[in-house]
VOGU-3710 file (C-alpha; in Angstrom, 3 decimals, decimal comma):
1> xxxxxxxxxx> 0,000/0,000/0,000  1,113/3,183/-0,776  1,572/6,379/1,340  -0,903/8,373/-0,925  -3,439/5,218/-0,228  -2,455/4,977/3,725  -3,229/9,193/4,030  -6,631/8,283/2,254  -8,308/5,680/4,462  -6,566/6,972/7,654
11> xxxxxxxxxx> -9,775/9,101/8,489  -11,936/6,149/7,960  -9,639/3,792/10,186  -9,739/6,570/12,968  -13,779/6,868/12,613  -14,428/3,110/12,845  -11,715/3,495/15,960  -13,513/5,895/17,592  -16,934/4,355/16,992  -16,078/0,895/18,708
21> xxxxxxxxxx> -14,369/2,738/21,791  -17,616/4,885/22,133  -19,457/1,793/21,932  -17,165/-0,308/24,503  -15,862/2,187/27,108  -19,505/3,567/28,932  -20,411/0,307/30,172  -16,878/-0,837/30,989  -16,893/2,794/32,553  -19,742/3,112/34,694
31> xxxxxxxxxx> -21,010/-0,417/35,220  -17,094/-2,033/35,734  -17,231/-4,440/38,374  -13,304/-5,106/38,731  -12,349/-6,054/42,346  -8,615/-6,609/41,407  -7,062/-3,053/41,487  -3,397/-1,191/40,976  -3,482/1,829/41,949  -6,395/3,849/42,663
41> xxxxxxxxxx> -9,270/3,637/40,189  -12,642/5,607/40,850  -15,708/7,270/39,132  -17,466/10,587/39,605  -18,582/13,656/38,612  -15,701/16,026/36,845  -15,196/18,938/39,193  -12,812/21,562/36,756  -10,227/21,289/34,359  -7,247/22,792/33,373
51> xxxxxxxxxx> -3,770/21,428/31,771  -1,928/20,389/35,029  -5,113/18,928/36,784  -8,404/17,958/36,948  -10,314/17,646/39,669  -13,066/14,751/40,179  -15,595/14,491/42,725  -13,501/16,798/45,019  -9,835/15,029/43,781  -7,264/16,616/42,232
61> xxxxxxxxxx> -5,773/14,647/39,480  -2,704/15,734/38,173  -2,195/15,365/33,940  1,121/14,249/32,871  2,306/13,788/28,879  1,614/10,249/29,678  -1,769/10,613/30,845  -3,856/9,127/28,169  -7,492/10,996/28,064  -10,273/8,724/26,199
71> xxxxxxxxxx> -13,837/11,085/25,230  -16,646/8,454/24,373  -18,843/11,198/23,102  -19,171/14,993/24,063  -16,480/16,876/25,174  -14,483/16,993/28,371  -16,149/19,852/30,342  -17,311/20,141/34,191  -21,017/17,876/34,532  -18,978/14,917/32,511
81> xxxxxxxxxx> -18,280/11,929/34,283  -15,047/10,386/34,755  -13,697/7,014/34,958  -10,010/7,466/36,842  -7,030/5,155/36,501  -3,893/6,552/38,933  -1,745/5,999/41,377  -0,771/7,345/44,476  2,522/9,395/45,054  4,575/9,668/48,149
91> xxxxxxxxxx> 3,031/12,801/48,944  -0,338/11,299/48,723  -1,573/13,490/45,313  -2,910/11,452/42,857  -1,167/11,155/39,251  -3,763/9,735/36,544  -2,703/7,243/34,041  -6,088/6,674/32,381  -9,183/9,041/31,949  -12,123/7,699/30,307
101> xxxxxxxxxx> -14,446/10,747/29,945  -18,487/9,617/29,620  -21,775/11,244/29,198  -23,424/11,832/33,030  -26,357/9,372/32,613  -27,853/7,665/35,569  -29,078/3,919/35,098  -32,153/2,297/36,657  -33,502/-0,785/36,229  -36,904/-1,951/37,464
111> xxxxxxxxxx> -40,786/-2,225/37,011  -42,943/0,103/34,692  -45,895/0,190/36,405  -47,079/3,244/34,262  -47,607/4,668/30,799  -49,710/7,871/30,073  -51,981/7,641/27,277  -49,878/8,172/23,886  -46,477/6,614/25,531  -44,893/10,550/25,799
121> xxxxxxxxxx> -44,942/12,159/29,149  -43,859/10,803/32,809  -43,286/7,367/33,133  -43,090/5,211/36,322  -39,968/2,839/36,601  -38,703/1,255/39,466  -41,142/3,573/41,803  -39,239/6,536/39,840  -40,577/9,280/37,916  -38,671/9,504/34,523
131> xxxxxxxxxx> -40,116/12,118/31,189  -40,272/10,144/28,182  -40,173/12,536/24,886  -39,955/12,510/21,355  -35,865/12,223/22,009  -36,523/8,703/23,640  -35,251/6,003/22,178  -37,278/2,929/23,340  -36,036/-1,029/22,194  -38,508/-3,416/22,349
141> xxxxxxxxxx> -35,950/-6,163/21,262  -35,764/-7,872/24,722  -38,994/-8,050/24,626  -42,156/-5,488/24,732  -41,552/-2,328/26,654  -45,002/-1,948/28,313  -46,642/-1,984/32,012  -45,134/-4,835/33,917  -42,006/-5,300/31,686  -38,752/-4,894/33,584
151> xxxxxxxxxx> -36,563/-2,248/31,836  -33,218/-0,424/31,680  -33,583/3,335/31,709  -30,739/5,747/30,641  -31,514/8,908/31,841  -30,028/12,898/32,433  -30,904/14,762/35,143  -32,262/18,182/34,410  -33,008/19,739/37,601  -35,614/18,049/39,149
161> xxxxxxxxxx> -36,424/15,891/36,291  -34,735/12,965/34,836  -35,148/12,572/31,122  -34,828/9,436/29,455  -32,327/9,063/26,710  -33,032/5,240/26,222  -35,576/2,850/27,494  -34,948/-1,131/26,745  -36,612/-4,269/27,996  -34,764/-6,896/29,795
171> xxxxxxxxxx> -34,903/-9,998/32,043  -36,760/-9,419/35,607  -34,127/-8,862/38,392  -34,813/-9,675/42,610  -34,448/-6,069/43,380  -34,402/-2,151/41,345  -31,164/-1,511/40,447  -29,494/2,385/40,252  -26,150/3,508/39,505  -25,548/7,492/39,669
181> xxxxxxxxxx> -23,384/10,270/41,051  -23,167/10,605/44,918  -25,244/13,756/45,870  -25,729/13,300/49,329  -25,593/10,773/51,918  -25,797/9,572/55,741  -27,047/7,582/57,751  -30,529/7,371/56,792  -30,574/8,214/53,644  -28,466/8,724/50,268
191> xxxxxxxxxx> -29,581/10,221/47,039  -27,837/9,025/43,593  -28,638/11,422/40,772  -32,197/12,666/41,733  -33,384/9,285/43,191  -33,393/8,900/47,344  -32,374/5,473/48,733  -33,799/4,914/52,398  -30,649/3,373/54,366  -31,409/1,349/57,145
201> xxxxxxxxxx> -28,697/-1,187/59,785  -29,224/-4,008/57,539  -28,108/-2,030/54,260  -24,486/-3,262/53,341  -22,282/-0,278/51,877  -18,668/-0,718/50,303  -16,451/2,048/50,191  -16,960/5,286/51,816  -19,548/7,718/50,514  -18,108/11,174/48,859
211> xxxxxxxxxx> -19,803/13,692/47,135  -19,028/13,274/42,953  -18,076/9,934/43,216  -20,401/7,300/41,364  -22,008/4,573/43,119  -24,273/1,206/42,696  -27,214/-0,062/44,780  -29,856/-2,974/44,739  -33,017/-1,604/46,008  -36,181/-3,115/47,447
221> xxxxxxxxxx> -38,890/-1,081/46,279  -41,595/0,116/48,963  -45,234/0,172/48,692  -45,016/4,493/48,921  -42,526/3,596/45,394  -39,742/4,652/47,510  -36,757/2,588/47,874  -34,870/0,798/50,373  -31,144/0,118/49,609  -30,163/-3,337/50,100
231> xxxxxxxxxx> -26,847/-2,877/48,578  -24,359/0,099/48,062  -21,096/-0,092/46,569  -18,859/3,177/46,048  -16,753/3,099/43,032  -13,465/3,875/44,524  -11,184/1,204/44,851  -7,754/1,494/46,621  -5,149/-1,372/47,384  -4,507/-1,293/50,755
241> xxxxxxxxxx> -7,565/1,427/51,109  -10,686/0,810/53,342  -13,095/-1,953/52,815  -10,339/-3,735/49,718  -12,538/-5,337/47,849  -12,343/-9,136/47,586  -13,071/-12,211/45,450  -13,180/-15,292/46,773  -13,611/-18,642/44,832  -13,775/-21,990/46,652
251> xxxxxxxxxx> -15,913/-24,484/47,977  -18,792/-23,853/50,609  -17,210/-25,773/53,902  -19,438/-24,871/56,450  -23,358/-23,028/56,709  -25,274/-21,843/59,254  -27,623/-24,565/61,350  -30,585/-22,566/59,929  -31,114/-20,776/56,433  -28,152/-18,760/54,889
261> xxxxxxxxxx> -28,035/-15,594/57,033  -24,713/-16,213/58,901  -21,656/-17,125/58,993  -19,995/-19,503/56,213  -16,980/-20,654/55,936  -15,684/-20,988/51,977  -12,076/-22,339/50,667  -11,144/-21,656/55,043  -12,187/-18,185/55,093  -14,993/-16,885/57,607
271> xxxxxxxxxx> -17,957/-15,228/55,067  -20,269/-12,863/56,836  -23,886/-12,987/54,956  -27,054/-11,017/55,992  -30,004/-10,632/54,783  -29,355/-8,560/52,134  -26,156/-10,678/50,535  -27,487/-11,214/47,380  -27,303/-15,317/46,288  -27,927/-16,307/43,475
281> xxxxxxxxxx> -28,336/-20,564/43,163  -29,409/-20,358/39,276  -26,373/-23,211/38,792  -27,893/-24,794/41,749  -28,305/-24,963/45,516  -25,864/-23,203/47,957  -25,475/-26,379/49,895  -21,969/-27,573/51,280  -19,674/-28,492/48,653  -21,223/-26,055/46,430
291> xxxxxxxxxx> -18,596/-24,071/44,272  -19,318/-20,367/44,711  -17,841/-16,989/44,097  -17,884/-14,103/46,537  -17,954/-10,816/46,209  -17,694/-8,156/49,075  -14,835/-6,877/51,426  -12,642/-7,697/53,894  -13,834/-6,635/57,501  -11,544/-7,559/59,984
301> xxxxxxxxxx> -11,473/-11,914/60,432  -14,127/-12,621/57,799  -15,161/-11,401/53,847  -18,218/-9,213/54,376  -20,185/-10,835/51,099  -22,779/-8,405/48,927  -22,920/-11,452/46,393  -22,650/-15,071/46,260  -22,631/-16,782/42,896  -22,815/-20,621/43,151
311> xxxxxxxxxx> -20,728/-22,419/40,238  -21,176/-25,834/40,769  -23,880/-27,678/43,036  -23,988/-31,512/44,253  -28,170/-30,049/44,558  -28,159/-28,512/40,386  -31,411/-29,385/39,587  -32,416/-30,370/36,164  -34,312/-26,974/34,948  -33,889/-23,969/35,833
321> xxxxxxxxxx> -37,317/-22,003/36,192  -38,864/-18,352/36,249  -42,871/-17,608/36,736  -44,653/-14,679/38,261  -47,983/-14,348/39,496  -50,500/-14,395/42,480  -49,583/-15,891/45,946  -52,814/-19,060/45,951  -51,777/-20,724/48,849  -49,034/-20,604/51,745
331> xxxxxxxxxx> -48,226/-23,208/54,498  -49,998/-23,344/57,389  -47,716/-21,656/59,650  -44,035/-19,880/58,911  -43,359/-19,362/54,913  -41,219/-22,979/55,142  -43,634/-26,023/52,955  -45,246/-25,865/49,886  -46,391/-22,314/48,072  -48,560/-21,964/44,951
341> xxxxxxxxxx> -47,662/-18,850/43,102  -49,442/-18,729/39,660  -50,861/-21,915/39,876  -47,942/-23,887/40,308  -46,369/-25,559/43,658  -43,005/-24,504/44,683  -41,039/-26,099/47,575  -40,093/-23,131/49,555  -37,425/-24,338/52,344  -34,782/-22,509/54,806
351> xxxxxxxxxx> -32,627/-22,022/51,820  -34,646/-20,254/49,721  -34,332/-16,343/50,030  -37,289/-13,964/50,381  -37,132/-10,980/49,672  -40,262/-8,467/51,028  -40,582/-11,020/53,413  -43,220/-8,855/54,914  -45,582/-8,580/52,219  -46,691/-12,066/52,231
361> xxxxxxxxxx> -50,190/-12,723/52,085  -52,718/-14,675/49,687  -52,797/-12,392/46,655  -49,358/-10,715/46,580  -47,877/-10,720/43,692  -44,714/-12,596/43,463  -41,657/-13,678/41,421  -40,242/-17,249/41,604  -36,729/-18,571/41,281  -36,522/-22,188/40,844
371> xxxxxxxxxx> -34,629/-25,236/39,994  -36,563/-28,671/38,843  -35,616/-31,686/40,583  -35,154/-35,145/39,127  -38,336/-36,188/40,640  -40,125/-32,668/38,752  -40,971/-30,553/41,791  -39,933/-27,114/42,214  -37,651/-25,865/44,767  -37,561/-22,125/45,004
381> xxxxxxxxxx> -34,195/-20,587/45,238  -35,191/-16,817/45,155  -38,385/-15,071/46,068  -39,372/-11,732/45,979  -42,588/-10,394/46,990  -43,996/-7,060/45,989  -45,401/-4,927/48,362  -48,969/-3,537/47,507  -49,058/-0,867/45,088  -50,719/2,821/45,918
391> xxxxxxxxxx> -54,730/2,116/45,720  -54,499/-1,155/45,016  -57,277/-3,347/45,380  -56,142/-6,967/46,831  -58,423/-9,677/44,614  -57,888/-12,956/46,614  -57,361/-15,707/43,949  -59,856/-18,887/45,064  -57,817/-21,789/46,034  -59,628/-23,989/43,785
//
């Protein structure tokens, strides 16, 4: 090939360059979940700019010649967000390696449990009020975008309002899901880009809260539409910083005498898991000698867990199953025997997790998580039980 030739397509090789990296760097951005770190590596809101230094959500980067700036789409302005690769100096300042600049949209995933007539105008998702406009692009190729379809909603907040950018269908998910920029916080309550997250003891948070800095939470969505955090985690990550993040893979050793809230022991290490540890047994049960992956922190003696994936099962199961519907029938006493939800039986036993334990009555809607047994019965893994919505009337399904 010839120089004349090389000058010529040049442009094009740079376009299709820059069109793949827009296309690959937001989600790796904003939705990363990489626990193994060097360095210092955070996300958040960019502060200022100028040719020595930016400054992101309150930290002062400083720019070197060898500091390698990536823009996904925009420009690189205050309001952006940032994704920050750097290390720490020996006087503590930080010196970036890696800047991934990205458009400020917040992410929810969750419910609609409204449309106004005509589709334009303020949705409900997830409890949340989002404006859908002529702007909005809406997929329907995960499936149909409509009232009781669980969606993804890219959004911008514009004062008070968030306005969707992009609205797609996908697979129902345990709890709401949000990740946005850190604009207040304590002990009772956070707010991540326009939407408030009740905090309560039982809420597990990892990393420490700043102002600018992006964050992640699994919500359990309240019969007001409000939302209860389950799960927070702050993306900063630090070696040697509070809360390190940890992965641990190994087989389950030891569980707790009843149900999974406790203390397990995986691969010799002492796992803390509450009630809100998310678990997900889709590969099978989390019985010992289960393989499983978790995901949390280190706390002292033991790996505070926010998620537990189980790899391998001697309990598998032969099917894996998903249904959603009315609550028929519930055991006689406790929520341990057999449920019918939608007309079908499900084994529900100590080791299947409930979520919205307390909305659990004849008529509740809720969704199932199962695995089919060799013998064909169902043995929920994950429940979760919505609570009433606002003037909802409570039909109670006859038994027969």
């Amino acid at each position: 090939m010839n120089s004349k030739q090389t000058r010529s397509r040049l442009p094009w090789l740079l376009m299709i360059l820059a069109l793949l990296t827009a296309f690959v760097l937001p989600a790796s951005a904003a939705l990363a979940d990489t626990e193994e770190v060097n360095g210092v590596q955070f996300s958040g809101v960019i502060d200022a700019i100028t040719p020595a230094a930016w400054t992101v959500a309150g930290e002062a980067v400083t720019i070197t010649e060898d500091t390698v700036v990536v823009i996904t789409t925009g420009n690189a302005e205050p309001g952006m967000w940032a994704e920050v690769h750097a290390v720490r100096e020996d006087d503590d300042s930080l010196t970036a390696r890696r800047i991934n600049v990205i458009p400020p949209e917040m992410r929810l995933r969750g419910e609609v449990t409204f449309i106004p007539d005509g589709g334009l105008g303020d949705w409900i998702i997830g409890g949340q009020t989002f404006l859908i406009d002529e702007d909005t692009q809406i997929s329907n190729r995960g499936g149909s975008v409509e009232v009781g379809a669980w969606v993804q909603v890219a959004a911008l907040q514009e004062g008070s309002t968030l306005r969707a950018l992009r609205i797609r269908a996908i697979d129902p998910l345990p709890n709401v899901e949000v990740m946005g920029a850190i604009q207040a916080f304590g002990d009772t309550s956070w707010t991540l880009s326009g939407i408030p997250l009740a905090i309560d003891a039982d809420t597990l948070i990892q990393g420490d809260p700043q102002t600018g800095l992006l964050a992640m939470a699994g919500a359990e969505q309240q019969p007001d539409n409000s939302l209860l955090a389950l799960r927070v985690r702050v993306m900063w990550q630090e070696r040697g910083g509070s809360h390190p993040p940890v992965t641990l893979t190994g087989l389950i050793e030891q569980l707790p005498a009843q149900g999974l809230t406790g203390r397990w022991i995986v691969d010799g290490q002492n796992v803390a898991v509450n009630r809100n540890t998310l678990i997900d047994q889709r590969n099978g049960l989390a019985v010992v000698g289960a393989e499983v992956r978790v995901q949390g922190w280190q706390e002292e003696n033991a790996v505070v867990a926010r998620e537990i994936i189980v790899i391998t099962s001697p309990e598998p199961g032969v099917e894996r199953v998903r249904f959603a519907g009315p609550i028929r029938r519930l055991p006689p006493s406790g929520l341990e025997g057999i449920w019918v939800v939608d007309g079908r039986e499900v084994q529900v036993t100590d080791r299947t997790r409930i979520d919205g334990e307390r909305f659990v009555r004849i008529g509740a809607i809720a969704q199932v998580w199962a695995l089919r047994n060799e013998a064909g019965h169902l043995m929920a893994t994950h429940i979760v039980v919505h609570p009433p919505r606002l003037g909802e009337v409570i039909v109670v399904p006859s038994a027969d």
